[in-house]
GUTI-848431 format. One record per residue: x, y, z of N, C-alpha, C in turn. Coordinates in nm, 3 decimals, decimal comma. Atoms other than C-alpha are relative to their C-alpha. Layout:
BEGIN
(pt (X; Y; Z); (X; Y; Z); (X; Y; Z)),
...
END
This chain:
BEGIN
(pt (0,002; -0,139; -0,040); (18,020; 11,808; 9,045); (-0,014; 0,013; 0,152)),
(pt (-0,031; -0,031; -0,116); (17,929; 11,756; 9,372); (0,092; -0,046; 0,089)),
(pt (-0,103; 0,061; -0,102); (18,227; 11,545; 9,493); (0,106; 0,126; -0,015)),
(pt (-0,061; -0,099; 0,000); (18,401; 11,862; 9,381); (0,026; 0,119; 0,076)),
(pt (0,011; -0,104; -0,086); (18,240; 12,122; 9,568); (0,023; -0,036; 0,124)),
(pt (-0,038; 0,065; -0,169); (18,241; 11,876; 9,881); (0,158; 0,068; 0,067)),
(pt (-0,166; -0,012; 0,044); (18,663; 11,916; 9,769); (0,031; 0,160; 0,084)),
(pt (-0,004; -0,141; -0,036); (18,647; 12,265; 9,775); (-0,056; 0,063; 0,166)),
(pt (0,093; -0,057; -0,116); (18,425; 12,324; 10,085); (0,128; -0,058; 0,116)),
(pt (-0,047; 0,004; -0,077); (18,649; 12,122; 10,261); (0,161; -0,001; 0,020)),
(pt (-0,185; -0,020; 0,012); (19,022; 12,219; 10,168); (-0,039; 0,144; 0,054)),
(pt (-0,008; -0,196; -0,062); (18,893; 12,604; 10,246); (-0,058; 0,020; 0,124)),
(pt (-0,009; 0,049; -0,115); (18,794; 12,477; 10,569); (0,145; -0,007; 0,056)),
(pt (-0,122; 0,028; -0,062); (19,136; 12,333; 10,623); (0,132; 0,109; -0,039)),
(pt (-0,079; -0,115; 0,053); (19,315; 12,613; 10,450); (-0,008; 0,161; 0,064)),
(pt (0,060; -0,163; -0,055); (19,162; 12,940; 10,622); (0,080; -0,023; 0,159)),
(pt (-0,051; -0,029; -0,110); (19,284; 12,867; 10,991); (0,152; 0,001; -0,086)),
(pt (-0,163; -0,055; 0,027); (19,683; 12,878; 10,798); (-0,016; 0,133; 0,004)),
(pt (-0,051; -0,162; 0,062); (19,612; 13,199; 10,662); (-0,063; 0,139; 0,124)),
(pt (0,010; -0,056; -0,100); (19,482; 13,350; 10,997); (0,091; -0,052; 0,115)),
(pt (-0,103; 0,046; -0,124); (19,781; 13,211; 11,229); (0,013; 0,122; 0,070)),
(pt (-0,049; -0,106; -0,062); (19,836; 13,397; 11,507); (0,065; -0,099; 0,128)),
(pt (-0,109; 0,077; -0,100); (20,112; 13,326; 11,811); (-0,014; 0,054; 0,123)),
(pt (0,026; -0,052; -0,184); (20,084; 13,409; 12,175); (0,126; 0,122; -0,042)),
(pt (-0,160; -0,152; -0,014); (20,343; 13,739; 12,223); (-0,038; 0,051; 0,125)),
(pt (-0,011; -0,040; -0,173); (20,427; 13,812; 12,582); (0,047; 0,141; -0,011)),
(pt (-0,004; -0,114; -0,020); (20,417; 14,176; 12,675); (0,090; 0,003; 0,129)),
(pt (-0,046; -0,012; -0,161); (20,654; 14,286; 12,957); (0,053; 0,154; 0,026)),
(pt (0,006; -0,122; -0,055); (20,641; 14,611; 13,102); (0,051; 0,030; 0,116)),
(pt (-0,051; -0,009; -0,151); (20,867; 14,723; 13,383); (0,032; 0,111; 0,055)),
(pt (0,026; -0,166; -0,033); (20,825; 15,076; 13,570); (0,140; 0,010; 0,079)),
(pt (-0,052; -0,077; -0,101); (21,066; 15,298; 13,724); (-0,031; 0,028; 0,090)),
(pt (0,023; -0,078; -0,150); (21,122; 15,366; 14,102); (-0,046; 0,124; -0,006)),
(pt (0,037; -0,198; -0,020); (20,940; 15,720; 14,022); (-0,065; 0,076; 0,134)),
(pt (0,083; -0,042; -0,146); (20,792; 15,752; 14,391); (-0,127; 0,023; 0,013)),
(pt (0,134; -0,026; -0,037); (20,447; 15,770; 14,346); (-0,073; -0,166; -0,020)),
(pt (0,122; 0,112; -0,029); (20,116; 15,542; 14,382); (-0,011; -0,088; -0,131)),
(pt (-0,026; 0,091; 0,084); (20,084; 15,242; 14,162); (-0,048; 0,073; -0,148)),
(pt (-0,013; -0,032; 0,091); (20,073; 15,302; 13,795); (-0,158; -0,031; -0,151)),
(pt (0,086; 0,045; 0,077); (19,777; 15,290; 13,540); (0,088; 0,000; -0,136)),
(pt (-0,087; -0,008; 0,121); (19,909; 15,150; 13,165); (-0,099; -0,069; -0,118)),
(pt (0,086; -0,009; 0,131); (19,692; 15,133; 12,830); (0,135; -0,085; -0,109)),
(pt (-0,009; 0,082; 0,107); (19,845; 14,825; 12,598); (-0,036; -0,009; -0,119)),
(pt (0,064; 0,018; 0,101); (19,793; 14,867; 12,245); (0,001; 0,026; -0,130)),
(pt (-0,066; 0,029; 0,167); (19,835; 14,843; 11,866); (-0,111; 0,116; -0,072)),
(pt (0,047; -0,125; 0,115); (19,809; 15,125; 11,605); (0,088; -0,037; -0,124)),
(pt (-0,039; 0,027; 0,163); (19,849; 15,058; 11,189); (0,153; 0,087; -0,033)),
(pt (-0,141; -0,088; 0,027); (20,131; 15,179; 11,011); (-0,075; 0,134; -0,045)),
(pt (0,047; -0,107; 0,005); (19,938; 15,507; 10,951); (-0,049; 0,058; 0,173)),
(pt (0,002; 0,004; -0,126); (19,930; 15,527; 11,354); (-0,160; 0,013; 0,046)),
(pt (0,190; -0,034; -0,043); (19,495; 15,482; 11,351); (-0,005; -0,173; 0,137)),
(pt (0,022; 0,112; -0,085); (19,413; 15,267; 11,676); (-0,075; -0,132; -0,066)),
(pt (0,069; 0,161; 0,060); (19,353; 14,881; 11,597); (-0,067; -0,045; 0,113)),
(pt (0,044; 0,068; -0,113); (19,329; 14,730; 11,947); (0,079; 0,023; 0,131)),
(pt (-0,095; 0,053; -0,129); (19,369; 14,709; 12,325); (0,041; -0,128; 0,017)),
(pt (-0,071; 0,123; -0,025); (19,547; 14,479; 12,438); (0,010; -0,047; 0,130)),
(pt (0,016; 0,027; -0,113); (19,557; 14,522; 12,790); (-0,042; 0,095; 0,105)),
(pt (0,038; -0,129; -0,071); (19,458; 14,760; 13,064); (0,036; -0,003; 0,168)),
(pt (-0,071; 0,018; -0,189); (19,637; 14,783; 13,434); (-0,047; 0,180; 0,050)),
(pt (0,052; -0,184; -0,074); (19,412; 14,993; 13,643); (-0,150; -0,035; 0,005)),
(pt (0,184; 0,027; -0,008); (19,025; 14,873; 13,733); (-0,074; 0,128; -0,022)),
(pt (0,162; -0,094; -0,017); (18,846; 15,204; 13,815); (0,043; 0,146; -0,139)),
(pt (0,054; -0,070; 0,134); (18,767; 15,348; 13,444); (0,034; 0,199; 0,039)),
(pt (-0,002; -0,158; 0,024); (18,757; 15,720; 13,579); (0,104; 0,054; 0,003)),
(pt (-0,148; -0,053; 0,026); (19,107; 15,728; 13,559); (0,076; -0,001; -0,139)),
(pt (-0,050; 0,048; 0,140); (19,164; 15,589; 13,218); (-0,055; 0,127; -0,108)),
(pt (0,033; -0,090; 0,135); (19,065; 15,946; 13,047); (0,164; 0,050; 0,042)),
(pt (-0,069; 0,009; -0,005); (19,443; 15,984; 13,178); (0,110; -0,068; -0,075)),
(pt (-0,134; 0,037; 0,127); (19,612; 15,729; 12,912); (-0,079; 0,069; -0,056)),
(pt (0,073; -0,096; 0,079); (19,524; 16,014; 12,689); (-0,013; -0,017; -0,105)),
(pt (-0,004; 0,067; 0,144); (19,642; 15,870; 12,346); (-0,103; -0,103; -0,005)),
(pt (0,090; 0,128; -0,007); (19,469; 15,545; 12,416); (-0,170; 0,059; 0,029)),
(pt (0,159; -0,081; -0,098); (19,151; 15,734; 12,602); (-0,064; 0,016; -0,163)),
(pt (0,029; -0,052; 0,103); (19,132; 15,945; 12,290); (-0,002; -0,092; -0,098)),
(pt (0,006; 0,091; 0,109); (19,157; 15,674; 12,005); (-0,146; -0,060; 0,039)),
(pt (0,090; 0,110; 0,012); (18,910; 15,445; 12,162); (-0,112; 0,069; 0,019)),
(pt (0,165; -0,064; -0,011); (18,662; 15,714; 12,252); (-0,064; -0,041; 0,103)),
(pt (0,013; 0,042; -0,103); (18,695; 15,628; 12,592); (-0,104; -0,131; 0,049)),
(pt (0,090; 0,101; -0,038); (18,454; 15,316; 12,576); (0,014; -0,099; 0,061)),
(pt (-0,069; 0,130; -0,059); (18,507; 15,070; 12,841); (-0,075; -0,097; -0,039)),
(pt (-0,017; 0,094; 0,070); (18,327; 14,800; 12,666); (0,077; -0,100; -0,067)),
(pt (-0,083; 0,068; 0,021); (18,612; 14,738; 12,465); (0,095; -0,068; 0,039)),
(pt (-0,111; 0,063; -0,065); (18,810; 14,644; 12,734); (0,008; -0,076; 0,115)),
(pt (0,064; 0,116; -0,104); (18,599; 14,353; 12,934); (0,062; -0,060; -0,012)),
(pt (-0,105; 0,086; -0,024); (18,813; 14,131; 13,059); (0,150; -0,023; -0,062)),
(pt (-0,181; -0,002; 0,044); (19,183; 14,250; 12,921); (-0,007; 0,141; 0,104)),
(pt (-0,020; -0,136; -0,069); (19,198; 14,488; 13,274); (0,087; -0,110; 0,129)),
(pt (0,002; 0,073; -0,129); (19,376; 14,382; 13,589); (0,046; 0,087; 0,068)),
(pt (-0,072; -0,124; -0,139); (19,575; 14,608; 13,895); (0,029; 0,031; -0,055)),
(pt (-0,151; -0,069; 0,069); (19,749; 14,893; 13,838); (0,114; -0,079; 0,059)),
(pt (-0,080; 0,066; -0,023); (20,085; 14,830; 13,861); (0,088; 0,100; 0,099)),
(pt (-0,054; -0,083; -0,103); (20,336; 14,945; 14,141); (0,143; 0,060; -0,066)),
(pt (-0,124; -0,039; 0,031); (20,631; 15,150; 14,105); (0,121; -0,117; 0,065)),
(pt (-0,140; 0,087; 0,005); (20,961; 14,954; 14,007); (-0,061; -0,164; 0,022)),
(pt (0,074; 0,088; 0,024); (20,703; 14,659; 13,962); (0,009; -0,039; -0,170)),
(pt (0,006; 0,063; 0,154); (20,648; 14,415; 13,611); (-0,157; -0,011; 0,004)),
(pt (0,106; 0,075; 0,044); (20,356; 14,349; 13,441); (0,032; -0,068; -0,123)),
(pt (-0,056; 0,104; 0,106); (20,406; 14,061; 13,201); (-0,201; -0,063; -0,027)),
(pt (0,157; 0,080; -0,005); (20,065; 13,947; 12,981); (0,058; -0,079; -0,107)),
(pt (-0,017; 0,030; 0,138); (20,065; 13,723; 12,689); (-0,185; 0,006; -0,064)),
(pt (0,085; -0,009; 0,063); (19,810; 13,786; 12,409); (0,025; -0,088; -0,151)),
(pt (0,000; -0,013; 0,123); (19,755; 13,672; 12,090); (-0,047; 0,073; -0,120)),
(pt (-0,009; -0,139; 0,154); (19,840; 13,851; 11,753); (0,072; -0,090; -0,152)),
(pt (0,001; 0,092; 0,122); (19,812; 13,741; 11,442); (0,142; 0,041; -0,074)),
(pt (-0,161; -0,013; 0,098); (20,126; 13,676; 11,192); (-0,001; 0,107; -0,101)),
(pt (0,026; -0,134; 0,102); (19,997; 13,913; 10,961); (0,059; 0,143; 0,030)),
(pt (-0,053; -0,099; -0,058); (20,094; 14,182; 11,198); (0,125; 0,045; 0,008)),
(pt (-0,190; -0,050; 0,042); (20,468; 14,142; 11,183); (0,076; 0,096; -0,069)),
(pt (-0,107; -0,077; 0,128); (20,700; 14,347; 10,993); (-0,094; 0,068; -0,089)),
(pt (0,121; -0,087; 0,055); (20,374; 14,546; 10,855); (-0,065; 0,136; 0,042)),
(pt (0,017; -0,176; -0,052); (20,405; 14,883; 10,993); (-0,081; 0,004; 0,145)),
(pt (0,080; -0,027; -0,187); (20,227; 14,854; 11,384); (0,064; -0,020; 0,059)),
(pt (-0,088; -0,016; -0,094); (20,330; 14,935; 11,620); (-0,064; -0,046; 0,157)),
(pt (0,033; 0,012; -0,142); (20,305; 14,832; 12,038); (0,013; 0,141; 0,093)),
(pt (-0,037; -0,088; -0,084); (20,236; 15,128; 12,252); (-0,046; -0,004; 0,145)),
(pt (0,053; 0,032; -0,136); (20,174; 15,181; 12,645); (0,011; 0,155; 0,029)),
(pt (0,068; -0,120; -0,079); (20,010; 15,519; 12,777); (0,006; -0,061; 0,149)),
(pt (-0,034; 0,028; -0,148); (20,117; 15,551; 13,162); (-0,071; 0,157; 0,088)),
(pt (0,043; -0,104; -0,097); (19,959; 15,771; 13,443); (-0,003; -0,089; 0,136)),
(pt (-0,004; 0,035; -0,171); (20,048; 15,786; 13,810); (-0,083; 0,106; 0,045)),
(pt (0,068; -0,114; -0,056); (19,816; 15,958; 14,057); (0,072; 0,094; 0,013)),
(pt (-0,044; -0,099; -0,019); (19,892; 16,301; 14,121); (0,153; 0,040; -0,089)),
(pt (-0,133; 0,032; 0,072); (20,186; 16,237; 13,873); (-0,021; 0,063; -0,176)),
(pt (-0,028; -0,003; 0,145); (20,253; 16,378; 13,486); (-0,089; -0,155; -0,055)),
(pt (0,027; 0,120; 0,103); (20,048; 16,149; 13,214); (0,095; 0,004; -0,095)),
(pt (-0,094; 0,008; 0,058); (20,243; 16,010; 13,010); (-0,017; -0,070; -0,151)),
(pt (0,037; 0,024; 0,126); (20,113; 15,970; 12,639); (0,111; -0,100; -0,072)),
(pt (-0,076; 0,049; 0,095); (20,291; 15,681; 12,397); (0,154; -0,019; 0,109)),
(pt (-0,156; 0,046; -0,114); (20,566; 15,621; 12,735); (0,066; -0,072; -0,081)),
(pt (-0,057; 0,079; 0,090); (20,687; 15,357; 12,501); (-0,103; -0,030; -0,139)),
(pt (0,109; 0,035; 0,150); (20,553; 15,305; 12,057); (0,156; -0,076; -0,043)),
(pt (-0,115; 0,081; 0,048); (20,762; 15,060; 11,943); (-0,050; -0,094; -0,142)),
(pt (0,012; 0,043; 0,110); (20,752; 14,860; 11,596); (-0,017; -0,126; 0,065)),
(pt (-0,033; 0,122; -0,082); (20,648; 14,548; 11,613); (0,028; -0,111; -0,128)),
(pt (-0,039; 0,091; 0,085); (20,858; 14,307; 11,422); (0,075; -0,090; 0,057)),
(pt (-0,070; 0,088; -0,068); (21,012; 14,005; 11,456); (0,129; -0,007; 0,041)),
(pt (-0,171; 0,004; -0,056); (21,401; 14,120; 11,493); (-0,024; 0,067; 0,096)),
(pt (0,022; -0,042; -0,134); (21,267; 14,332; 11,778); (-0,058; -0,055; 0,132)),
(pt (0,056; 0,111; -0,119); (21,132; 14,024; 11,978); (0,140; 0,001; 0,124)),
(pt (-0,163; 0,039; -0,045); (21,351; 14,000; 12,271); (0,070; 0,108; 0,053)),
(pt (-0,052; -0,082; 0,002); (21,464; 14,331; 12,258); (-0,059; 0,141; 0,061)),
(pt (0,033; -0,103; -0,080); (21,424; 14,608; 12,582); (-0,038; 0,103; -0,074)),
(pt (-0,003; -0,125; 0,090); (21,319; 14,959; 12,446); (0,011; 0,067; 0,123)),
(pt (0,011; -0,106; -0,132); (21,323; 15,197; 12,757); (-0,133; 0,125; -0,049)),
(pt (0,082; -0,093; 0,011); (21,025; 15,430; 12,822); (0,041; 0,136; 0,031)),
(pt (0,014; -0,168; -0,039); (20,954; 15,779; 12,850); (0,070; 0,103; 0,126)),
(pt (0,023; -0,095; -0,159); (20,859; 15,903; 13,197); (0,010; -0,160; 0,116)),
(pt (0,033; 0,090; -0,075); (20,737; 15,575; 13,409); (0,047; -0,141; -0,048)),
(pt (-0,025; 0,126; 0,012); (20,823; 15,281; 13,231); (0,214; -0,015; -0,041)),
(pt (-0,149; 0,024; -0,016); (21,172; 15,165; 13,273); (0,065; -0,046; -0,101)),
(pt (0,005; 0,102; 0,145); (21,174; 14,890; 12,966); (-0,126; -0,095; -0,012)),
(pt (0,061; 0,064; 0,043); (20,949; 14,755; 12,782); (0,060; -0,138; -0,142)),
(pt (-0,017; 0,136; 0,095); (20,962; 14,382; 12,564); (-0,102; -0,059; -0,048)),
(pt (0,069; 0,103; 0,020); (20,774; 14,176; 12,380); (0,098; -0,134; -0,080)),
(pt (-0,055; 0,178; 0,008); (20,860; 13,761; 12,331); (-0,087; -0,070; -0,093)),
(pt (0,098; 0,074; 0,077); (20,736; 13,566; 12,071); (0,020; -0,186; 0,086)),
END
């Protein structure tokens, strides 16, 4: 009995990291020449019922601007906690920001979606600039934004 459970203890050990795989996925975000001051942009995944899951990334250090991604602001309940260390510069007009994260396989072809909330100073916010599905025939594949973002991709 107990060379059994040993069995068990240690196949569901070796069995549990399969069934949580997840793969790096490169984000790439690339703004329009719109003429104004660099760009704040809110990274981040909502269910197939569109309820916020996670950030993902955050371009733009000083917080008192981020009640500006308004979708994103509003979901997370503005708490910058959640978003220690996934922040870096805003980004400049007709500039890239490229991150990679990891996201689990589960996520694929399962109704979520990738979105990016954009605000320029003195500029229109720009709620959901790009919500895109995120599946694997869309790897690869530009979407064009809203207002500020020019095209957006993600790369598996």
């Amino acid at each position: 009995m107990k060379k059994l459970v040993s069995f068990l203890v240690v196949s569901t050990a070796l069995a549990l990291p399969g069934l949580a795989a997840a793969r790096p996925v490169t984000l790439t975000t690339t703004l329009k020449n719109y003429g104004g001051d660099g760009a704040y942009l809110a990274l981040y995944l909502t269910d197939a019922n569109g309820a916020y899951v996670r950030t993902l990334w955050v371009a733009g250090k000083k917080s008192k601007y981020y009640k500006h991604l308004t979708d994103w602001h509003r979901a997370t309940g503005g708490k910058g906690p959640q978003i220690d260390g996934i922040t870096g510069a805003s980004v400049g007009a007709g500039r890239s920001l490229k991150v990679t994260v990891d996201l689990a396989d589960a996520l694929f072809d399962a109704g979520y979606k990738l979105n990016v909330d954009a605000a320029a100073e003195d500029m229109q916010d720009s709620p959901r600039d790009v919500s895109v599905p995120l599946t694997t025939a869309g790897a690869g594949k530009p979407v064009a934004g809203r207002r500020y973002v020019a095209d957006f991709s993600y790369g598996l």
